[in-house]
C-alpha positions in Angstrom: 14.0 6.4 -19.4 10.5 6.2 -19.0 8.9 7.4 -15.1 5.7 6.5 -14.1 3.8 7.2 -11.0 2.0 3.8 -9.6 -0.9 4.0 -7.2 -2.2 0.9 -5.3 -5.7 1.2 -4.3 -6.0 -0.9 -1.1 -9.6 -2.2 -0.1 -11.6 -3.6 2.6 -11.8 -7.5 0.8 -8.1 -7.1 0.3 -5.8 -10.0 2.1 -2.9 -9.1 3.8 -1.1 -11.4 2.1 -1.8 -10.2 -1.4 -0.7 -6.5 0.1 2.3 -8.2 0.8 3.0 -10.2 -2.4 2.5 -7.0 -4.1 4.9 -4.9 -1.9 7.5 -7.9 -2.5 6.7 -7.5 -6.0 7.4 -4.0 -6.7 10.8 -3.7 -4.4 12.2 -6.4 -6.2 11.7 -4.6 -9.6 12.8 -1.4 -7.4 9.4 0.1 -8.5 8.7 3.0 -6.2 4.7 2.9 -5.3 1.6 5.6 -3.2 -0.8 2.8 -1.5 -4.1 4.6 -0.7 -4.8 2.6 3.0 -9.0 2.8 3.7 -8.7 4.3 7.4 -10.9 1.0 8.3 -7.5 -1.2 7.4 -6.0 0.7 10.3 -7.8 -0.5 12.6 -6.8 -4.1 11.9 -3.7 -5.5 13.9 -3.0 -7.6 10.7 -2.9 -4.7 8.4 -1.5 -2.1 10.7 1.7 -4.5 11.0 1.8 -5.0 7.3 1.2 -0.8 6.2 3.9 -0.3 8.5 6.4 -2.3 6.6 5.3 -0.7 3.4 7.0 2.6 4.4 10.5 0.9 5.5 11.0 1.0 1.5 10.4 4.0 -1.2 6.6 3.4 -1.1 4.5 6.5 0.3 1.0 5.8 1.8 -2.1 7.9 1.7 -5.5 7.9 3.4 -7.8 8.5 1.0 -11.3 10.7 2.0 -14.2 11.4 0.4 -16.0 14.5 -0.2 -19.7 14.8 0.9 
């Protein structure tokens, strides 16, 4: 069998319900996922809610920084 690692780059212009479309997508193929969450997305009541849920599966999440 063939393992792969997916990464999910989230963005600012994303829509929480694409996030959650593609969440849906992946558990029901039982495709294990790392979303990288822009710190910004935190500070969002709408996406707070919706990153929280991603973790109630296999998914892992990440804050991705940058190096000056």
């Amino acid at each position: 069998m063939m393992q792969v690692a997916l990464t999910i780059d989230l963005h600012a212009g994303d829509r929480p319900e694409h996030i959650d479309r593609c969440n849906d997508w992946l558990r029901a193929r039982e495709i294990p996922a790392t979303f990288l969450v822009p710190t910004a997305m935190l500070e969002q009541e709408s996406f707070r809610v919706l990153i929280a849920r991603l973790g109630n599966w296999r998914h892992d999440k990440s804050h991705p920084t940058q190096a000056r």
